[in-house]
C-alpha positions as CSV (number, residue, x, y, z in Angstrom):
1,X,0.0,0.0,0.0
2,X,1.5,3.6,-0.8
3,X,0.5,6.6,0.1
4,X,1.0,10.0,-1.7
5,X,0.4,12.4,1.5
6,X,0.9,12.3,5.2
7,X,-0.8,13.6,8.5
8,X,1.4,13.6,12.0
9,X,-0.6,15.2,14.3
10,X,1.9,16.0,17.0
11,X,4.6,16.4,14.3
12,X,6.6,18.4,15.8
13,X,7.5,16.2,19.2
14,X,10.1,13.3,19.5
15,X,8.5,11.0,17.4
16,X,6.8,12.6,15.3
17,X,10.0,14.3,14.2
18,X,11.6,11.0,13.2
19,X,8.4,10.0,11.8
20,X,9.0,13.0,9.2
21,X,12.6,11.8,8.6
22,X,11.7,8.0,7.6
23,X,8.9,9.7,5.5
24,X,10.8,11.9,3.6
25,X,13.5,9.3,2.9
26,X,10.8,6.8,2.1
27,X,8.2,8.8,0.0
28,X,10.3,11.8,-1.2
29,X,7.7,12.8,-3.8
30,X,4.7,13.0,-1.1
31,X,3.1,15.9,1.1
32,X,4.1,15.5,4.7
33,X,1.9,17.8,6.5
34,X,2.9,18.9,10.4
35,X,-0.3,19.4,12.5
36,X,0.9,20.2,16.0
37,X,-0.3,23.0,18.4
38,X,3.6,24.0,18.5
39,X,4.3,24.6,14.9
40,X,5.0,28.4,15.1
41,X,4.7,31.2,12.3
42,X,8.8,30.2,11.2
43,X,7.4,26.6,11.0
44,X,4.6,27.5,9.1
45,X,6.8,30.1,6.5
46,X,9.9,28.2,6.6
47,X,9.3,24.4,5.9
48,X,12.8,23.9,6.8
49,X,14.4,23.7,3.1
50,X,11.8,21.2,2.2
51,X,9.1,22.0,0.2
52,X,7.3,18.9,0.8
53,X,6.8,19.7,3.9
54,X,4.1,21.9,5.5
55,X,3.6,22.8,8.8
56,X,0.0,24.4,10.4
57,X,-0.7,25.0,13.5
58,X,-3.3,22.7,14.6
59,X,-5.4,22.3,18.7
60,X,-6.9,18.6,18.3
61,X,-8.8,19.9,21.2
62,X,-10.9,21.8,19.0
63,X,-12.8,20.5,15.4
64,X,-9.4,20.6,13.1
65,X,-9.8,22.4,9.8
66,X,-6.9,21.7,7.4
67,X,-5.6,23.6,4.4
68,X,-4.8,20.4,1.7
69,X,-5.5,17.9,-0.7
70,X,-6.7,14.8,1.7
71,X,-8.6,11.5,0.9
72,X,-8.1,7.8,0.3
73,X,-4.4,7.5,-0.5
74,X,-3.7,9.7,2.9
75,X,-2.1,8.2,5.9
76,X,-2.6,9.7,9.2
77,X,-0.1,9.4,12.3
78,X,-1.7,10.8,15.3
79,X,0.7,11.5,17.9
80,X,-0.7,14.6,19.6
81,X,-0.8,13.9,23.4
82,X,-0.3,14.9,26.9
83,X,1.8,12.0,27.6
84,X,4.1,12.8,30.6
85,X,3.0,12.0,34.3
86,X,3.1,12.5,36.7
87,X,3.0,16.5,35.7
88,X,-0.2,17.5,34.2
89,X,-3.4,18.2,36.1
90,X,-5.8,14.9,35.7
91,X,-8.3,16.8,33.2
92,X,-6.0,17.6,30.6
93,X,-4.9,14.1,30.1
94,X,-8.7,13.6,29.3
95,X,-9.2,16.8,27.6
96,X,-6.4,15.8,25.0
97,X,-6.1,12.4,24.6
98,X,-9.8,11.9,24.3
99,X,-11.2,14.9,22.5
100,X,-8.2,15.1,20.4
101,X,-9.1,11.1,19.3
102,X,-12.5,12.2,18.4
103,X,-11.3,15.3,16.3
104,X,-8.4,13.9,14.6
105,X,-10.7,11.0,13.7
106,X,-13.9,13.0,12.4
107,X,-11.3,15.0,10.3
108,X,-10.7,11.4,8.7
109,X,-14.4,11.2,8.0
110,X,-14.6,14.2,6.5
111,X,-11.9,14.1,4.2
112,X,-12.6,10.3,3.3
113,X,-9.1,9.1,4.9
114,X,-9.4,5.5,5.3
115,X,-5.8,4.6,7.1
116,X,-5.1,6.2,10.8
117,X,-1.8,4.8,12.6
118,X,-2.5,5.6,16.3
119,X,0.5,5.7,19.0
120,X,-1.2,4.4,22.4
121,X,0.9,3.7,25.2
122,X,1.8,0.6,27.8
123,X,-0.2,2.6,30.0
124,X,-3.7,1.0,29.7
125,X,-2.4,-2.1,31.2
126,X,-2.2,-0.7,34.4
127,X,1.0,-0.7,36.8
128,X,1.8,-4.4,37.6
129,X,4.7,-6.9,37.6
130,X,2.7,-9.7,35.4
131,X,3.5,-10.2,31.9
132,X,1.1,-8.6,29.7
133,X,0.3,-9.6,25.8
134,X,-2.0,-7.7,23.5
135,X,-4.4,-10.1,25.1
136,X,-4.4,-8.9,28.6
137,X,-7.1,-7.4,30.3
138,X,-6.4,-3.3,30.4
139,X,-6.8,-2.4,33.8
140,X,-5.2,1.8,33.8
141,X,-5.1,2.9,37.3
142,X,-4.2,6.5,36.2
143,X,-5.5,9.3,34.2
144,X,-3.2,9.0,31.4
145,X,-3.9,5.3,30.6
146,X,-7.6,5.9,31.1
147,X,-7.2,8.1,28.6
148,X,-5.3,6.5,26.2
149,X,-7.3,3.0,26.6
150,X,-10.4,5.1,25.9
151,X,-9.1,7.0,22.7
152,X,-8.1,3.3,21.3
153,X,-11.9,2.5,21.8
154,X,-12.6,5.8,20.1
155,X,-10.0,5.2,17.0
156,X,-11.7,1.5,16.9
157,X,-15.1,3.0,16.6
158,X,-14.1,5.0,13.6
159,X,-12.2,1.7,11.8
160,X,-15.3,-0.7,12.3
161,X,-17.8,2.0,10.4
162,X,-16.2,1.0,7.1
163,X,-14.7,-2.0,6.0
164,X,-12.5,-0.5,4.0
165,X,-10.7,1.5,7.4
166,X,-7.8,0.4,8.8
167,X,-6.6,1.0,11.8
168,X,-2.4,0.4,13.2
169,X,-3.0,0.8,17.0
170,X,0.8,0.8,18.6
171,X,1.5,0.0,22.8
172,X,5.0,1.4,22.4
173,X,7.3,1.2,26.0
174,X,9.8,3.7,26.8
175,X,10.9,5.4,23.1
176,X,14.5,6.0,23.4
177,X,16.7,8.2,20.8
178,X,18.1,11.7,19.9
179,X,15.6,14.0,21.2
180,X,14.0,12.3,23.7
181,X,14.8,14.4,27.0
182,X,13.0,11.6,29.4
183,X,13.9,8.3,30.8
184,X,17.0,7.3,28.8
185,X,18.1,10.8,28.4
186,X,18.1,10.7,32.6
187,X,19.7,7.6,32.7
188,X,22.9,9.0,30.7
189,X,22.9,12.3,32.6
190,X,22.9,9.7,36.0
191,X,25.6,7.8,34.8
192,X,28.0,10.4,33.6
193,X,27.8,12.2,36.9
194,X,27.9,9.2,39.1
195,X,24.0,10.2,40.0
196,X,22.4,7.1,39.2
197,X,21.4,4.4,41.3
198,X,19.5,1.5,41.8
199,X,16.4,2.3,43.4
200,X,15.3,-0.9,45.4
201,X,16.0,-3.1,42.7
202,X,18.4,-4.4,39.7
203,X,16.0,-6.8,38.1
204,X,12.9,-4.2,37.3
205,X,11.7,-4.7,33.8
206,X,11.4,-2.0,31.4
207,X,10.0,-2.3,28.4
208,X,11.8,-0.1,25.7
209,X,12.1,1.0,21.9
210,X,14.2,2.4,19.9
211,X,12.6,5.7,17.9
212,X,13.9,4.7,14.5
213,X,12.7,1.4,15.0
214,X,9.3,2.2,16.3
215,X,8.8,4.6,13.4
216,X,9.5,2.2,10.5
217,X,7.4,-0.3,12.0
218,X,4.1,2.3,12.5
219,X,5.0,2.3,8.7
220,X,5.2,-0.7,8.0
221,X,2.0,-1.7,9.7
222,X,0.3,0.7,7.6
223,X,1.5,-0.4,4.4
224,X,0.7,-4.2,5.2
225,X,-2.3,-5.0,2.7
226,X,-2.1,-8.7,4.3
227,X,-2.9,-7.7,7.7
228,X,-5.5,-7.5,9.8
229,X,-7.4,-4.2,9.1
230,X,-7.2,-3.5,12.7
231,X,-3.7,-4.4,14.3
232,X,-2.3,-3.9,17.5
233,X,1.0,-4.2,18.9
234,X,3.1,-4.1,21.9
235,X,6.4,-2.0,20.7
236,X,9.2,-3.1,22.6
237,X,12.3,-5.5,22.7
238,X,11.5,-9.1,22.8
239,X,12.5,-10.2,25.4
240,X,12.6,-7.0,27.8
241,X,15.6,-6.0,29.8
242,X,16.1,-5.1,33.2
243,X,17.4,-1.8,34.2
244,X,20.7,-3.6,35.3
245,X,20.8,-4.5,31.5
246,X,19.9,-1.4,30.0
247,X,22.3,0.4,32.0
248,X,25.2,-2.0,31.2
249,X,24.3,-1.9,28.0
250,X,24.6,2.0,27.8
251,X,27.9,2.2,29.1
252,X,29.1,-0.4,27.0
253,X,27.7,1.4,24.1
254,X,28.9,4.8,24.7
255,X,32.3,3.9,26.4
256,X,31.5,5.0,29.9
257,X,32.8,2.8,32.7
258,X,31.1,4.0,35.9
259,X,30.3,1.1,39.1
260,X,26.4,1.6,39.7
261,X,25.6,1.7,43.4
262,X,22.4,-0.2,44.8
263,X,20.0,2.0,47.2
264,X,17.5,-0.2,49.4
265,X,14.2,1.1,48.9
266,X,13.3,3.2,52.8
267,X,16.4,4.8,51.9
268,X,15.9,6.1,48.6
269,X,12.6,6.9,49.5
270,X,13.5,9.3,51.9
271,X,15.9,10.5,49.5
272,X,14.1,11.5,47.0
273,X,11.7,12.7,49.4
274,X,14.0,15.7,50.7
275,X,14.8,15.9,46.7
276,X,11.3,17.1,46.1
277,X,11.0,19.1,49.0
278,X,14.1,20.9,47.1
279,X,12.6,21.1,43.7
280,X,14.8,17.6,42.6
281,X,18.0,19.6,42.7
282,X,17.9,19.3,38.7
283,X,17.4,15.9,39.0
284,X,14.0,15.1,38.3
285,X,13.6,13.2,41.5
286,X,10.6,13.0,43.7
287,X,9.2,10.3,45.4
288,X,6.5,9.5,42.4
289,X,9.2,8.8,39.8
290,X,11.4,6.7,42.3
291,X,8.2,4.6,42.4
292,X,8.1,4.1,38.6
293,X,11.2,2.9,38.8
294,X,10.6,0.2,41.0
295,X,7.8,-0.9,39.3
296,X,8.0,-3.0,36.0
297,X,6.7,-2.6,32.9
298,X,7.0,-6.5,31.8
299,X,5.7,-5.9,28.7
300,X,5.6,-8.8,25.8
301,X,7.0,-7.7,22.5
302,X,6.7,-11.6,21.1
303,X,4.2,-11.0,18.4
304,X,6.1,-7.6,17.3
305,X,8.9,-10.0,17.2
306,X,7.4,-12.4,14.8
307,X,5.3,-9.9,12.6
308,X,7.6,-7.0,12.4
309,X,11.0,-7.6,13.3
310,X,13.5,-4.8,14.7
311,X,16.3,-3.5,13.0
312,X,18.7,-2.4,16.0
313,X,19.7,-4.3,18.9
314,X,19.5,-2.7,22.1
315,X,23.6,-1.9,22.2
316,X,23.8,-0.9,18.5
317,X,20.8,1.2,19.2
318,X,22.7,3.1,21.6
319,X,25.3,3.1,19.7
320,X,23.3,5.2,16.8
321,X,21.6,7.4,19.1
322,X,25.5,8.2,20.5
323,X,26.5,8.5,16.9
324,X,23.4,10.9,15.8
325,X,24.8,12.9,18.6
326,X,28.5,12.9,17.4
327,X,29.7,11.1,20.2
328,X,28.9,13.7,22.8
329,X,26.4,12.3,24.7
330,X,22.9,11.0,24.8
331,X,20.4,13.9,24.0
């Protein structure tokens, strides 16, 4: 299936962003446009040197008016989200992630767009140590995966009103690579300055992905004629590493030979207690996050595996990211 336009809504975050690139490289004669509340007047006037590229800004909050040629042979990413928590009040998770499903998806009915790939999140399954498949009860115990689980329902809803929809849902877990500025980013930062720790544990799962992998396969799932014409996949390394291992992994990768110190869990409790009384000291520490990282995300990434195989092992994905970044770090 090829396309000859493209919609990322939330184009101009971290994914989205590499979404572009792989687009660009893959479809160099087709319209990518950039629908993202941050996509600013230079954005909009200056499509970066790239005429196939357009940028508008766009609030999926609100009924989403387009300027474009749109219809059957569009594909629509649709990445806008508030995604980080804890940090947003509970109703904008809903106000976002919900509304902005139903908008970006009766913009699709309107302009007769019959393929929507939709980035979800790990987060409907709820915090818990048990593996989870695609099969697995979702059981969200927090505003953002409420949110998310329902706007799958609500992408679903559009897909089953025409057989001739189809629908890529993706459960991606931590999405790792240049311009990410979260989890992996922290890690690095921890490392290089002796900061990090293990927080009660060596052996806590976390499911992760690589951005340049998750991007081709969002592709790829949309361009599959032979599959089903609603998928969904759990985006992560099969099978998932531990934080010991991800963190061995990253100094092996980026040549950094640092011992990693193991905190009990009262300890660095109270730690990063007296850390958010101070405003984390730059860290990002408060007694929330310490508990993510004590609390798995045993994701199963076995039927990724076997239908859409990655293309970077964990090390040589580091490896990239520290070679995107000219061997200066992990940003």
């Amino acid at each position: 299936m090829n396309f000859n336009s493209f919609i990322i809504f939330g184009g101009c975050g971290f994914i989205g962003t590499h979404t572009a690139n792989l687009l660009r490289e893959k479809y160099p004669d087709a319209k990518i446009y950039i629908a993202d509340l941050l996509a600013d007047q230079r954005h909009c006037e200056e499509p970066q040197g790239n005429e196939a590229i357009h940028y508008q800004r766009v609030d999926v909050r609100q009924p989403i008016e387009m300027q474009g040629e749109f219809g059957k042979d569009t594909l629509i990413f649709n990445f806008a989200a508030i995604h980080r928590t804890p940090g947003h009040p509970d109703h904008a998770y809903f106000e976002t992630n919900i509304r902005g499903a139903e908008n970006v998806c009766e913009f699709a009915r309107k302009h007769n767009i019959e393929n929507i790939v939709f980035t979800s999140s790990i987060a409907p399954y709820g915090a818990a140590e048990e593996l989870k498949t695609e099969e697995t009860l979702p059981t969200p115990n927090t505003p953002y995966g409420i949110s998310k689980l329902v706007a799958e329902k609500i992408h679903r809803e559009w897909a089953a009103e025409n057989e001739n929809r189809r629908l890529s849902i993706v459960r991606p877990g931590i999405v790792f690579g240049t311009g990410e500025h979260g989890n992996m980013t922290r890690l690095y930062k921890g490392l290089k300055s002796h900061k990090f720790a293990y927080a009660g544990r060596k052996d806590t799962i976390k499911a992760c992905i690589y951005v340049k992998d998750l991007a081709h396969v969002m592709l790829a799932m949309a361009e599959n004629e032979n599959a089903d014409r609603i998928q969904l996949h759990n985006c992560c390394y099969y099978p998932s590493f531990t934080i010991e291992q991800i963190a061995n992994t990253m100094l092996k990768a980026t040549g950094l030979k640092r011992h990693i110190p193991y905190i009990p869990k009262k300890p660095m409790m109270a730690a990063a207690t007296v850390c958010g009384l101070l405003g984390g000291l730059g860290l990002g520490i408060c007694p929330a996050r310490v508990k993510k990282l004590m609390v798995s995300t045993n994701i199963n990434g076995y039927k990724l595996s076997q239908n859409y195989p990655l293309s970077y092992s964990l090390e040589d994905a580091f490896r990239d990211w520290y070679k995107d970044c000219e061997e200066k770090g992990l940003e």
